[in-house]
N, C-alpha and C positions, 0 to 999 in steps of 0.2 A: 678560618675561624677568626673570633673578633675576641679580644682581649679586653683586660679591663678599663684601659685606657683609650676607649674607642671612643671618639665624639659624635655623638648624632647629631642631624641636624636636621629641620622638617625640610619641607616643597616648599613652603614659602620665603623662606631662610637662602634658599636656593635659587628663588625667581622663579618657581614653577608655577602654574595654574591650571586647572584642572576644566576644561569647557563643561557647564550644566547641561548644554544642548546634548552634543555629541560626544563627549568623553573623552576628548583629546588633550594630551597632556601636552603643553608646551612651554618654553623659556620666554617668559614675557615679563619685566623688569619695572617696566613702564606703566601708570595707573591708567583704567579705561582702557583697555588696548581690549583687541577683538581675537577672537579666536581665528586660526589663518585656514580651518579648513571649514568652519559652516560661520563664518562671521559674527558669532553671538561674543556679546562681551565678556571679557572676562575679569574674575574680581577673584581675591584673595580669600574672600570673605563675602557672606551674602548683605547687600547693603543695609543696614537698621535693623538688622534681623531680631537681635531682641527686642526692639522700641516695636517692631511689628508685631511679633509673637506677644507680647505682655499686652497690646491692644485687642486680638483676638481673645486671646484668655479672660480679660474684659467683660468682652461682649458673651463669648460665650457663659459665661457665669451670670449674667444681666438673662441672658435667654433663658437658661435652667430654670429656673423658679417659675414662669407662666408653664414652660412646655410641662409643667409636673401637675400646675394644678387646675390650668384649662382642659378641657375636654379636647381628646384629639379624634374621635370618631363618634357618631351620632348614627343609631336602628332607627330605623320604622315600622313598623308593622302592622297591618291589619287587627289583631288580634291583643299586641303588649303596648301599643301605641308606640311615642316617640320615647328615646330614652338615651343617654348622653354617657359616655365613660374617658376617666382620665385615664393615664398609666399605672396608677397604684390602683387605681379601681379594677379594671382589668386585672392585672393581677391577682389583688385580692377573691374575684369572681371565678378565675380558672383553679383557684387553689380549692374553695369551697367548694366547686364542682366534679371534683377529685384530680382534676387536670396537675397534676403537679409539675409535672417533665415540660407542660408546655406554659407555665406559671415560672420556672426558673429560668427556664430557655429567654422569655421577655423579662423578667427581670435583669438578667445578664446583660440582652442587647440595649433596654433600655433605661436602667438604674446603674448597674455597677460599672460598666464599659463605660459609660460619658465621664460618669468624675473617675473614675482612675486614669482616664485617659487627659481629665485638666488637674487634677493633680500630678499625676506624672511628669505631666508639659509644665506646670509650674515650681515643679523640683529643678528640670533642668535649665531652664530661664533662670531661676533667681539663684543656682549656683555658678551658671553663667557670670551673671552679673557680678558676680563677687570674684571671677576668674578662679574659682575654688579646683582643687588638683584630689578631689577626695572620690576613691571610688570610682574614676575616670572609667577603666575597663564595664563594671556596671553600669553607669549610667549610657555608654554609649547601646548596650544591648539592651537596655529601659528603650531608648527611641530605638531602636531596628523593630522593636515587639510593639511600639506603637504604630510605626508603620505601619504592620501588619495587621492589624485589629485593625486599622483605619479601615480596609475593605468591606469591612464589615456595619458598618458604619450607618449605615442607609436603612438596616435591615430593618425595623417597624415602618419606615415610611413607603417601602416598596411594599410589605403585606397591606396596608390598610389603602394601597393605591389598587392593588391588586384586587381588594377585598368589595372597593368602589365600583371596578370594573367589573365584578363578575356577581354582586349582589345586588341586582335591578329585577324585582317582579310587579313593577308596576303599584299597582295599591296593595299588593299583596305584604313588599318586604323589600327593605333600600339601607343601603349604609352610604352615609357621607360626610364626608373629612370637616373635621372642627381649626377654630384657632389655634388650638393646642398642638395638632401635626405640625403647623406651620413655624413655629415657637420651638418646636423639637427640631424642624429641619435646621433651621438657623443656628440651634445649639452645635448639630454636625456638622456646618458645614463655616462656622467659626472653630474649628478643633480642627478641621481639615484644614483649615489656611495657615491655623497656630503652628502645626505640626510643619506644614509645608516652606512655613518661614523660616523656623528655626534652624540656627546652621549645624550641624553638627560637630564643626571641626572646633566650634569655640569651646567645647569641652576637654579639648587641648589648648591654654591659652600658652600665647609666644613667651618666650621668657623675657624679651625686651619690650612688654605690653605693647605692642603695635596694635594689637587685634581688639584692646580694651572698645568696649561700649562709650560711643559721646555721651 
């Protein structure tokens, strides 16, 4: 058992380094040095990780606003002619239509999910930034649940990819993707590089600021 006088001290404090590739922990002192069982370099820390994450975050907010109010699928039909739907339009259509379960379901994957998920990400960037010690245990399970919702991530682009593929009758009835999917994709896939940059360990910062942001 450890008493009260026990001094902790991280991995890095210690010389240890954690391989991304493969997951090999080794005593590596020395900056730039490689991992000695699959050669991937190894770092303390991910390089620029917030100056990256705060550029995705960026972008992905710069994307939001078209992907919401361009059109991301466009019918055709014989019968209703052409006719054009955003994300809240869709919504709004399944909900009037009694569709409710499948009206929340897209709003979840494509309203609530994006910004909780740049909010989130910019909660923990900008207490980063400040090397902030608040909450530490929470925020780190904030990003493990964003990881995890990341999967999910794709999910309107893969239906109306799907929906492309399998709604061809010719003159009869067509659906085809608008600028608005593509304005959506870029939203996800700026949250997936934001997320991916972010390091996690900085929500533990050193006590001898080594690990502070240039």
């Amino acid at each position: 058992m450890t008493d009260a006088t026990t001094v902790w001290s991280t991995a890095r404090e210690r010389g240890l380094h954690g391989c991304e590739c493969c997951g090999l922990v080794s005593l590596a002192r020395a900056r730039d040095v490689a991992c000695p069982r699959c050669a991937h370099p190894l770092h303390a820390r991910k390089p620029y990780s917030l100056q990256r994450t705060t550029a995705f975050l960026f972008a992905a907010v710069m994307f939001y606003v078209p992907a919401n109010v361009l059109p991301v699928m466009g019918t055709s039909s014989a019968l209703l002619g052409r006719s054009q739907h955003t994300i809240l339009g869709g919504i709004a259509e399944l909900w009037e239509s009694g569709s409710w379960e499948l009206a929340v379901i897209v709003f979840i994957a494509s309203i609530a999910v994006p910004i909780a998920k740049i909010a989130s990400l910019a909660l923990l960037t900008l207490s980063s930034w400040r090397r902030s010690t608040w909450r530490q245990r929470e925020r780190a399970t904030l990003y493990r649940l964003i990881e995890t919702v990341g999967h999910w991530s794709m999910l309107d682009v893969f239906v109306v990819v799907l929906l492309v593929g399998m709604v061809q009758f010719g003159a009869f009835a067509s659906v085809q993707p608008e600028s608005g999917l593509l304005a959506f994709g870029l939203v996800v896939i700026a949250t997936m590089m934001a997320s991916a940059s972010f390091d996690p360990r900085l929500i533990w910062p050193d006590r001898d600021g080594a690990d502070a942001a240039p």
